[in-house]
C-alpha positions in Angstrom: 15.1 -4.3 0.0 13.6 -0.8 0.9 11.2 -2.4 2.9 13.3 -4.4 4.5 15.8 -1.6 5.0 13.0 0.7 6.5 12.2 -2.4 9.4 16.0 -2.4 10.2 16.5 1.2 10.4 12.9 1.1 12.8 14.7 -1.5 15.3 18.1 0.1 15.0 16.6 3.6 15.8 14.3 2.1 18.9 17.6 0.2 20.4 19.1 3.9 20.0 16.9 5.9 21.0 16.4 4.1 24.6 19.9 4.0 25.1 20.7 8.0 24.5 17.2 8.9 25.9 16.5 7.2 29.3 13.6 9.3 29.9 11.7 8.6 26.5 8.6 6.9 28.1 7.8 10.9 29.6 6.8 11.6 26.0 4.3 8.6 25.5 1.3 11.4 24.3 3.7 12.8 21.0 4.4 9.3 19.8 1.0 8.0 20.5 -0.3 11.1 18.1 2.2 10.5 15.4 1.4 6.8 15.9 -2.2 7.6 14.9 -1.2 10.2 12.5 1.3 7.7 10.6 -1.8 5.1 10.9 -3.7 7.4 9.0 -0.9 8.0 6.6 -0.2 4.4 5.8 -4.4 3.2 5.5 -4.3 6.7 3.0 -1.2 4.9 1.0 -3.1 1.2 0.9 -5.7 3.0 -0.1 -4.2 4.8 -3.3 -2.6 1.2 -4.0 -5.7 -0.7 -3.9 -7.1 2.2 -6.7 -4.6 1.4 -9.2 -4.4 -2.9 -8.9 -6.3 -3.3 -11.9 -4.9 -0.9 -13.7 -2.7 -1.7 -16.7 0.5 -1.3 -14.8 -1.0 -0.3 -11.9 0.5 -1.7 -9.2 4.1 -2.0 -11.1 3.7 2.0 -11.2 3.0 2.2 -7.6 5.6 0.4 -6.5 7.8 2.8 -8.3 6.5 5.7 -6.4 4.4 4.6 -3.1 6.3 1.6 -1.7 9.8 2.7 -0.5 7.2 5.7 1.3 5.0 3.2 2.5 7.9 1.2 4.1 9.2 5.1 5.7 5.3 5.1 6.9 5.2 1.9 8.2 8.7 2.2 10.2 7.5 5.3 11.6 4.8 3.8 12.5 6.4 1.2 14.5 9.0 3.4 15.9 6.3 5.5 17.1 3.9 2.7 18.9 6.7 1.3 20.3 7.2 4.5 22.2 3.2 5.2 22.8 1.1 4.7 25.3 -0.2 1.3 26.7 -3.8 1.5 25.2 -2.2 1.9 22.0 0.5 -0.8 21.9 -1.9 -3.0 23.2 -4.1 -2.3 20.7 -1.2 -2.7 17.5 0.4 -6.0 19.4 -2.8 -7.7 20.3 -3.1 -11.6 19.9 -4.2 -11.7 16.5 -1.5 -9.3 15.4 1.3 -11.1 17.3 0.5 -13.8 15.4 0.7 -12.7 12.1 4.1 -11.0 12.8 5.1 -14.5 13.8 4.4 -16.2 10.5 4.4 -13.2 8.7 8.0 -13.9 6.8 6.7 -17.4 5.5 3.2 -15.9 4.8 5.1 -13.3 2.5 7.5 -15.9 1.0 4.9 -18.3 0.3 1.5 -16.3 -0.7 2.4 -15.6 -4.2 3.2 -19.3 -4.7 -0.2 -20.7 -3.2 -2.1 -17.6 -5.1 -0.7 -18.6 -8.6 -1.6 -22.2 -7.8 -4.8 -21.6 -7.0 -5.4 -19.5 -10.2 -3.4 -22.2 -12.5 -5.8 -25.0 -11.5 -8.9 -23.0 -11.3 -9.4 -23.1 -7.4 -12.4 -22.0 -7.4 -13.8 -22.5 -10.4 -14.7 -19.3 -12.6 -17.7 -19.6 -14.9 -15.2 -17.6 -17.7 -12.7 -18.2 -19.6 -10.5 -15.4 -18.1 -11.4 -15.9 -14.1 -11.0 -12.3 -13.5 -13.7 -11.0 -16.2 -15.9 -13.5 -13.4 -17.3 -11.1 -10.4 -18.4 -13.4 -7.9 -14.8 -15.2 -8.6 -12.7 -12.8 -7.1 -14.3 -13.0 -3.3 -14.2 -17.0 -3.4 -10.9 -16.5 -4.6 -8.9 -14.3 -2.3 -11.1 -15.8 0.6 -9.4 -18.9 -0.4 -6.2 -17.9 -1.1 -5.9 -16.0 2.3 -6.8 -19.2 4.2 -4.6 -21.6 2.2 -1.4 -18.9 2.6 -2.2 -18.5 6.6 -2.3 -22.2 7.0 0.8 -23.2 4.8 2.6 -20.0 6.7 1.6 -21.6 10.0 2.7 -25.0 9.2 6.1 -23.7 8.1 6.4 -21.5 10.6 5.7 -23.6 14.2 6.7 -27.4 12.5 10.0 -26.2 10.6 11.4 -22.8 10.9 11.0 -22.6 14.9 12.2 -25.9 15.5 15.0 -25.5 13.3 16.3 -22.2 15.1 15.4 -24.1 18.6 18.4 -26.1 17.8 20.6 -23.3 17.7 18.7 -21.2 20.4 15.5 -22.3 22.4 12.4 -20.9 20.7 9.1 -19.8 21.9 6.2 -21.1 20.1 7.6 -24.1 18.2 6.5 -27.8 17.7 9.2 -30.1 19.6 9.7 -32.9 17.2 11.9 -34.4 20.1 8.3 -35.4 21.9 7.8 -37.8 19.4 11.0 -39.5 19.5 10.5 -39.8 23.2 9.6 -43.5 24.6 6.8 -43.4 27.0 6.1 -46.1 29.2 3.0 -48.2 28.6 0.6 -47.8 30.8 1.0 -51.0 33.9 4.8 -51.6 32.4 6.9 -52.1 35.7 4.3 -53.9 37.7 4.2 -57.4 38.5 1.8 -59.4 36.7 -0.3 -61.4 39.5 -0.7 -65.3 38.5 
């Protein structure tokens, strides 16, 4: 919920801020330096999370402290490109990045699920007992994992989720199951058949 809170207040603020502020885009330099400055801030924050993951309790006692901050970070962050200069918004919504936003709701509902799979059945194989005493493990794993949670995330996304909202409100980047329920005609149907 913090996190989730922190995205809401970043969109509510950006709607706000252009409305009171007309002339915001004259201060593109300020945001793009606290854009790179709250960058720095949140890679500094992964960072400190990624120290503690194997930790007994480590990443439960992270949470506790580092992710409602993280989530300030990150909304800041976004706030603050949305705001920046072009090189820099192009850089943060590039392609790949757009992308990920897309499917990034089913990727973070679903990831956990394929993960736990994965680890249940042995996929990959560890040569221990306990897959995470095996080093080379871990990389085959989360290699793995990653794919199978981006694929099942884009399945859901453009073949179920999209379409479903397109039946509400037209949606960009979705599979139109319509096309399949479409007759086309065969090809030479319509033309007389010469005896």
């Amino acid at each position: 919920l913090d996190l989730f809170a922190c995205g809401m207040l970043a969109a509510y603020l950006f709607v706000w801020l252009r409305r009171q502020y007309p002339r915001i885009d004259e201060q593109r330099l300020w945001f793009t330096l606290a854009a790179l400055g709250l960058a720095t801030a949140a890679f500094a924050l992964l960072r400190s999370c990624n120290a503690v993951q194997y930790l007994p309790q480590g990443r439960e006692r992270w949470d506790l402290v580092g992710r409602t901050l993280f989530g300030a970070v990150a909304a800041g962050l976004t706030l603050a490109s949305c705001f920046a200069q072009n090189w820099w918004r192009e850089l943060v919504a590039n392609r790949l990045l757009t992308f990920l936003a897309l499917i990034s709701y089913n990727l973070y509902l679903w990831h956990t699920l394929v993960m736990l799979w994965l680890l249940q059945h042995r996929v990959p194989a560890a040569a221990t007992s306990v897959a995470h005493d095996d080093p080379h493990w871990r990389p085959a794993f989360i290699a793995l994992g990653i794919a199978a949670s981006l694929t099942l995330a884009t399945a859901l996304t453009y073949f179920v989720e999209r379409p479903l909202l397109g039946t509400v409100k037209p949606q960009p980047f979705a599979f139109r199951w319509t096309r399949l329920s479409v007759r086309r005609p065969r090809a030479g149907a319509g033309t007389k058949r010469r005896t």
